[in-house]
VEXFI-45116 format. One record per residue (C-alpha): residue number from 1; residue in three letters; x, y, z. Coordinates in nm, 3 decimals. Layout:
BEGIN
(NUM "ALA" (X Y Z))
...
This chain:
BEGIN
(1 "UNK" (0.000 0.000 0.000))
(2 "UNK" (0.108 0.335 -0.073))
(3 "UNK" (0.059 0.679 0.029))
(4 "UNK" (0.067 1.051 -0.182))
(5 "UNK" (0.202 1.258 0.045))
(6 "UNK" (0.141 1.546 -0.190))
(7 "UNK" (-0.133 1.568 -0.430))
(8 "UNK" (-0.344 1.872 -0.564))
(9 "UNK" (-0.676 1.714 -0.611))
(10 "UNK" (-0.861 2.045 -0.598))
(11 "UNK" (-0.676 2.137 -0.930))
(12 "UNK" (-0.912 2.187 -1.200))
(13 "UNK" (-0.758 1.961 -1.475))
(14 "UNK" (-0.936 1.708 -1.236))
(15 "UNK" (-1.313 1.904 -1.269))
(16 "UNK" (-1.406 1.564 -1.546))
(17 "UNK" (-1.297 1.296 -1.366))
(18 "UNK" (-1.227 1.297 -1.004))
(19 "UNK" (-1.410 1.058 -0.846))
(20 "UNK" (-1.261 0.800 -1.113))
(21 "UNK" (-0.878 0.957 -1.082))
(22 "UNK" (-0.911 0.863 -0.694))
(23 "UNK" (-1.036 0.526 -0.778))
(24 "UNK" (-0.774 0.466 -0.990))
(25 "UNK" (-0.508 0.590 -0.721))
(26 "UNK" (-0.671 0.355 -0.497))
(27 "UNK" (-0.678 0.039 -0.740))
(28 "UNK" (-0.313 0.105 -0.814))
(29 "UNK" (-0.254 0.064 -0.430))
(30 "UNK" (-0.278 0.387 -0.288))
(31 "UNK" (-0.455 0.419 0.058))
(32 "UNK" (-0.434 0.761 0.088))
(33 "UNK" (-0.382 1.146 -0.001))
(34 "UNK" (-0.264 1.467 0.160))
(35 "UNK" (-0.385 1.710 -0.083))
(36 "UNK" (-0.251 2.035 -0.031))
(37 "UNK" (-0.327 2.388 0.072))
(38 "UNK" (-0.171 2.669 -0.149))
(39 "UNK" (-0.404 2.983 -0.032))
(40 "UNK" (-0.663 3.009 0.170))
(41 "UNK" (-0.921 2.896 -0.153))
(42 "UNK" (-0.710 2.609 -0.223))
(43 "UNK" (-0.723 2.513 0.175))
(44 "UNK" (-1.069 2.501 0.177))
(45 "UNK" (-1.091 2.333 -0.124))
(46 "UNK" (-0.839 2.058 0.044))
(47 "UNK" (-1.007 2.000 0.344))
(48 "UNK" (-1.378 1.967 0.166))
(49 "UNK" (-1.215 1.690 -0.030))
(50 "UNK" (-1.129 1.548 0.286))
(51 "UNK" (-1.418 1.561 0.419))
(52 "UNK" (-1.574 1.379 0.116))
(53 "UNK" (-1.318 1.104 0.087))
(54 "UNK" (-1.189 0.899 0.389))
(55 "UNK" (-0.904 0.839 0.247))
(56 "UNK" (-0.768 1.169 0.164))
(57 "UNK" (-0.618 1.407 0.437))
(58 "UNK" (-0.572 1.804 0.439))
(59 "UNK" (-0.318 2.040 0.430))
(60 "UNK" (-0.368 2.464 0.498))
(61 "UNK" (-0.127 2.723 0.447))
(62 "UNK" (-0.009 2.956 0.140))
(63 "UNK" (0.277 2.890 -0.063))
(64 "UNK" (0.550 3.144 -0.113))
(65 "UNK" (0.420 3.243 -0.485))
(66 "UNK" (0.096 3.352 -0.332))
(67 "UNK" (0.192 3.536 0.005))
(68 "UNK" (0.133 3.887 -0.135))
(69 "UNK" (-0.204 3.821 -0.099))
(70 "UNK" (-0.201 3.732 0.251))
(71 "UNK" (-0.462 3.930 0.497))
(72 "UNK" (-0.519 3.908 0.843))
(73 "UNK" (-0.785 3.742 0.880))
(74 "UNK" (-0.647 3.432 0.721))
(75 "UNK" (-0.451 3.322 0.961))
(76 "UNK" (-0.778 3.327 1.200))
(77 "UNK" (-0.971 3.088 0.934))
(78 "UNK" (-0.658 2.831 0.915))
(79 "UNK" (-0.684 2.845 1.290))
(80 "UNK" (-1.068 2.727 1.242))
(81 "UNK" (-0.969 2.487 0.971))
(82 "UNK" (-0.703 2.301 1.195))
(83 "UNK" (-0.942 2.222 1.426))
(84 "UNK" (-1.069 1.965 1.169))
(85 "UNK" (-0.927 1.566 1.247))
(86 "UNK" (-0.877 1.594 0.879))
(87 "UNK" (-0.609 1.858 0.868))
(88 "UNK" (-0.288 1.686 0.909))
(89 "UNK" (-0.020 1.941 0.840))
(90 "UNK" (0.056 2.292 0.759))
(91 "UNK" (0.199 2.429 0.424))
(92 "UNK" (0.313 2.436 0.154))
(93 "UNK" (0.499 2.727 0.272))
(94 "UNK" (0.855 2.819 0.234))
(95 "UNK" (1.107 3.017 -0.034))
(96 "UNK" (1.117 3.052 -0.407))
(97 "UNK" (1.339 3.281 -0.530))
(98 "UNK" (1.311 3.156 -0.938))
(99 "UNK" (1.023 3.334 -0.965))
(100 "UNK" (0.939 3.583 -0.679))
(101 "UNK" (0.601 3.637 -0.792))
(102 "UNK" (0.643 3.768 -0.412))
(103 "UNK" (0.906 3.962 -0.316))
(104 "UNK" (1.169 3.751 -0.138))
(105 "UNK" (1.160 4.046 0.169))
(106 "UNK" (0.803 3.903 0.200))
(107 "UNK" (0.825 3.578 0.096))
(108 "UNK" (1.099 3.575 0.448))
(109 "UNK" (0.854 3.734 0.691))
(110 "UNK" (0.562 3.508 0.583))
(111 "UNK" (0.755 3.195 0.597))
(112 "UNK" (0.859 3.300 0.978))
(113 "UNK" (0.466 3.394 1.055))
(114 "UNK" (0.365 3.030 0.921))
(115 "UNK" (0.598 2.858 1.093))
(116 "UNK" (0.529 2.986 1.375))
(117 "UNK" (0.091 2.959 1.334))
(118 "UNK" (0.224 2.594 1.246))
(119 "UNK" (0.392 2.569 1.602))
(120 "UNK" (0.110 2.724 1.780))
(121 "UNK" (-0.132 2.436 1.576))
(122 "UNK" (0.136 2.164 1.654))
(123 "UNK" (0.089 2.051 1.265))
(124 "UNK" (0.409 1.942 1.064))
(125 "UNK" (0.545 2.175 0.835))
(126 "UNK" (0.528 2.099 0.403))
(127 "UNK" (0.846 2.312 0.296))
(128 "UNK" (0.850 2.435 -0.085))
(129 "UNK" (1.220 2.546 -0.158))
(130 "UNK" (1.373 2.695 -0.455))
(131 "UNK" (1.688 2.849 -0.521))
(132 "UNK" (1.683 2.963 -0.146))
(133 "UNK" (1.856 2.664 0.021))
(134 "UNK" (2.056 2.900 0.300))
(135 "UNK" (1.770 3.124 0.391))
(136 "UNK" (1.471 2.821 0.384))
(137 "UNK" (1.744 2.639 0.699))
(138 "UNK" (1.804 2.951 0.850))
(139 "UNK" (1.503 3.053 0.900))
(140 "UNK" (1.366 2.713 0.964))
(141 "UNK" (1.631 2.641 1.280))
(142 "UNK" (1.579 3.020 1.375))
(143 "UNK" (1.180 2.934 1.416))
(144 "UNK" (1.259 2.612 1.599))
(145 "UNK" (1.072 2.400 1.304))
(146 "UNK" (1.228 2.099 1.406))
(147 "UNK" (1.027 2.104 1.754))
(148 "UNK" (0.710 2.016 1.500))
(149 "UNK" (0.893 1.839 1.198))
(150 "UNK" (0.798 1.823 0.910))
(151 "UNK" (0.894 1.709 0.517))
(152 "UNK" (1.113 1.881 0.191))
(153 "UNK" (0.843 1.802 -0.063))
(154 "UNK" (0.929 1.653 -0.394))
(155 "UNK" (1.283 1.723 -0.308))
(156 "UNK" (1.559 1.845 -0.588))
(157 "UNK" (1.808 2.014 -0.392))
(158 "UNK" (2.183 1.881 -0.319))
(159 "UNK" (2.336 1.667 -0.090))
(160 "UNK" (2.384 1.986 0.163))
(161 "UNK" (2.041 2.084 0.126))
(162 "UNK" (1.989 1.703 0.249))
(163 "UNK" (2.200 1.673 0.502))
(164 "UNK" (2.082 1.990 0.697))
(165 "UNK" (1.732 1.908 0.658))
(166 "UNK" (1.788 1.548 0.805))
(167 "UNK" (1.992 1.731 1.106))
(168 "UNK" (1.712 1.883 1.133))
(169 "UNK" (1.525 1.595 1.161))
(170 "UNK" (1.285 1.642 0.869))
(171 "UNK" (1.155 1.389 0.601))
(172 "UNK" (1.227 1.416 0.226))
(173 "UNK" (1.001 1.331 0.030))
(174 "UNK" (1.045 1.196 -0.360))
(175 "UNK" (0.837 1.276 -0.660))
(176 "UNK" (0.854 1.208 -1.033))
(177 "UNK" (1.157 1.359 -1.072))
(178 "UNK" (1.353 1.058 -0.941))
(179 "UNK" (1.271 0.930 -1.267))
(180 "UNK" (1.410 1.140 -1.554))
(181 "UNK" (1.688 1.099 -1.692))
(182 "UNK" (1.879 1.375 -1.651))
(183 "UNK" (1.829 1.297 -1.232))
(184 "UNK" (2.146 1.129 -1.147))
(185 "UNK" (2.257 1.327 -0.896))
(186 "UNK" (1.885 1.306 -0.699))
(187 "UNK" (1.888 0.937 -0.722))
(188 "UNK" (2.274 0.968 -0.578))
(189 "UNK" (2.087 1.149 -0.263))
(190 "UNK" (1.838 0.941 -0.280))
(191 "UNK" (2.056 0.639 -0.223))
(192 "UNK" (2.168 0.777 0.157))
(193 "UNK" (1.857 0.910 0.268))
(194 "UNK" (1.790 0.698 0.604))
(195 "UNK" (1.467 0.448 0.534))
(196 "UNK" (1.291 0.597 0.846))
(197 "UNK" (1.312 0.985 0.651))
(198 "UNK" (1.202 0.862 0.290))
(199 "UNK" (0.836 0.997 0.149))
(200 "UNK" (0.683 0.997 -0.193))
(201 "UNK" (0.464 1.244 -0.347))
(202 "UNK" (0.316 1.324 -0.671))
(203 "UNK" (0.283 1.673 -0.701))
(204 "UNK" (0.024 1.558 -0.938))
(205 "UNK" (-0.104 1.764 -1.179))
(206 "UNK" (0.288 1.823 -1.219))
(207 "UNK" (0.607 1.630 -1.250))
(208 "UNK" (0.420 1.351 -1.398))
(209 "UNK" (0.687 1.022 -1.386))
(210 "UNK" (0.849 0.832 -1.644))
(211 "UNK" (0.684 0.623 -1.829))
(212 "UNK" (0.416 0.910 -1.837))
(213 "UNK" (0.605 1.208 -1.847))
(214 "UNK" (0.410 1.477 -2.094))
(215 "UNK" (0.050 1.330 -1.962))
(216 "UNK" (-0.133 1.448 -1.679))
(217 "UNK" (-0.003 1.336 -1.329))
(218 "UNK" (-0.242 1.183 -1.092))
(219 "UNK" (-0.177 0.987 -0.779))
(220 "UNK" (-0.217 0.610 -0.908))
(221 "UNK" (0.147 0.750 -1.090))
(222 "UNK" (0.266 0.744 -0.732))
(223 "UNK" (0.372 0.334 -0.772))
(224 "UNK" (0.650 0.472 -1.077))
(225 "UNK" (0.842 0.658 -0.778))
(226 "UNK" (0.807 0.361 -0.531))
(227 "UNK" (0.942 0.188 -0.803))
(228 "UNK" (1.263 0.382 -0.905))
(229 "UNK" (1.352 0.431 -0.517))
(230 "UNK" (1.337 0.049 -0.494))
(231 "UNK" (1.519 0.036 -0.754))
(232 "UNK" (1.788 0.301 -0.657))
(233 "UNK" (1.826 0.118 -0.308))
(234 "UNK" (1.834 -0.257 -0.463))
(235 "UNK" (2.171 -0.367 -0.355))
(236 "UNK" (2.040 -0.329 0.051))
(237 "UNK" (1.921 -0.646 0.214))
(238 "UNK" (1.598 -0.740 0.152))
(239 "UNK" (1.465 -0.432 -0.065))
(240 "UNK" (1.211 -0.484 -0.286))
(241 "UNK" (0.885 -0.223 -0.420))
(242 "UNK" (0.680 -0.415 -0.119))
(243 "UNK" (0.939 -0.299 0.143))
(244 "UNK" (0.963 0.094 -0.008))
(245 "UNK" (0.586 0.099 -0.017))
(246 "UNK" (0.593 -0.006 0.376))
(247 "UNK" (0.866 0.183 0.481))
(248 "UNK" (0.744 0.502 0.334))
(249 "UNK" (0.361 0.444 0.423))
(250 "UNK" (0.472 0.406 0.793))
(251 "UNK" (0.676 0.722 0.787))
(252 "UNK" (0.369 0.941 0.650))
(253 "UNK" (0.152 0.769 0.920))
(254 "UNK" (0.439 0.885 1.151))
(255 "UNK" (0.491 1.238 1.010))
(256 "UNK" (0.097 1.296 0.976))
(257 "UNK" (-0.008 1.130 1.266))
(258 "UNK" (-0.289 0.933 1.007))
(259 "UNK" (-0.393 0.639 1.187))
């Protein structure tokens, strides 16, 4: 059995078919979802989804594209939403200074704010990081993240960006990515990642995996990843697709706190 740590379900490629995407996910082995928050529309839209489906799981926050738009009283309504059993973490939130559709002076003080509503809720932390590897640690030690954990989703960074997220005794988690070709140095990290930090994710709509790269993503693709990290990690004892899909099910339950 597997789990997405990091789906967009609310997206609206999905609008035709839904219902049959998430039975599809499920018949390919997937028990469940954390679809994810990226404003406060998209958070709602997450956690009605979870509320539909037992099997998917919530996430609230605003990613660092959209923090411009930030007002005060959002931070009161994720405060309401976390109340929900459903909610299981806090983010995407973080840096990304490729495209700074907010300004990275904002994008800073927002990711501190976040962190710290995250602490207050006592929900893990989703981290979105790009191009901003020295400010998304500092800031993250500075705000004591590690006290609530948390996960580097569909991580691309380099072995330092590794290392001092594992200090800080985050998760990575793995998306299609692991798969392209051009990837060797990922599946190099991926290799020395300890099997009690490893996640997978689809970031589906995006990232879709090889063999389906230039189709739509959608969780079911979630098995290619397993797949390719079992692969990567073939020459320890007794690894095999079964044992990645266990070992990285029972770390989301861990992270997550999903029962």
């Amino acid at each position: 059995m597997l789990i997405d740590t990091h789906a967009h379900l609310d997206d609206a490629r999905y609008n035709d078919d839904r219902e049959a995407m998430i039975t599809r996910a499920r018949e390919a082995g997937v028990q469940a979802f954390v679809t994810i928050g990226c404003d406060l529309a998209t958070s709602q839209s997450a956690l009605s989804l979870a509320g539909q489906h037992p099997s998917v799981y919530a996430s609230i926050g605003v990613h660092p594209h959209e923090v411009k738009y930030i007002q005060d009283s959002w931070y009161d309504e994720f405060r309401r939403m976390a109340k929900n059993t459903k909610v299981v973490a806090y983010g995407e939130i973080g840096l990304d200074y490729h495209y700074n559709h907010s300004s990275p002076k904002e994008q800073r003080e927002r990711f501190r704010e976040q962190i710290q509503l995250a602490r207050e809720l006592k929900l893990p932390v989703i981290i979105h990081t790009r191009e901003a590897q020295e400010d998304t640690i500092a800031i993250l030690r500075e705000e004591r993240a590690s006290e609530i954990g948390g996960v580097l989703h569909c991580f691309s960074g380099d072995a330092w960006l590794a290392k001092d997220a594992l200090d800080l005794g985050f998760y990575l988690s793995f998306s299609g990515i692991l798969t392209f070709q051009n990837a060797t140095m990922l599946r190099e990290i991926a290799k020395t990642v300890p099997l009690d930090r490893l996640l997978i994710e689809t970031d589906c709509p995006y990232l879709t995996p090889v063999p389906h790269r230039g189709k739509r993503n959608e969780p079911a693709f979630v098995s290619f990843v397993a797949q390719q990290l079992a692969a990567i990690r073939a020459s320890e004892p007794e690894m095999s697709i079964e044992s990645i899909s266990r070992l990285t099910t029972q770390n989301a339950k861990r992270l997550f706190r999903i029962a």
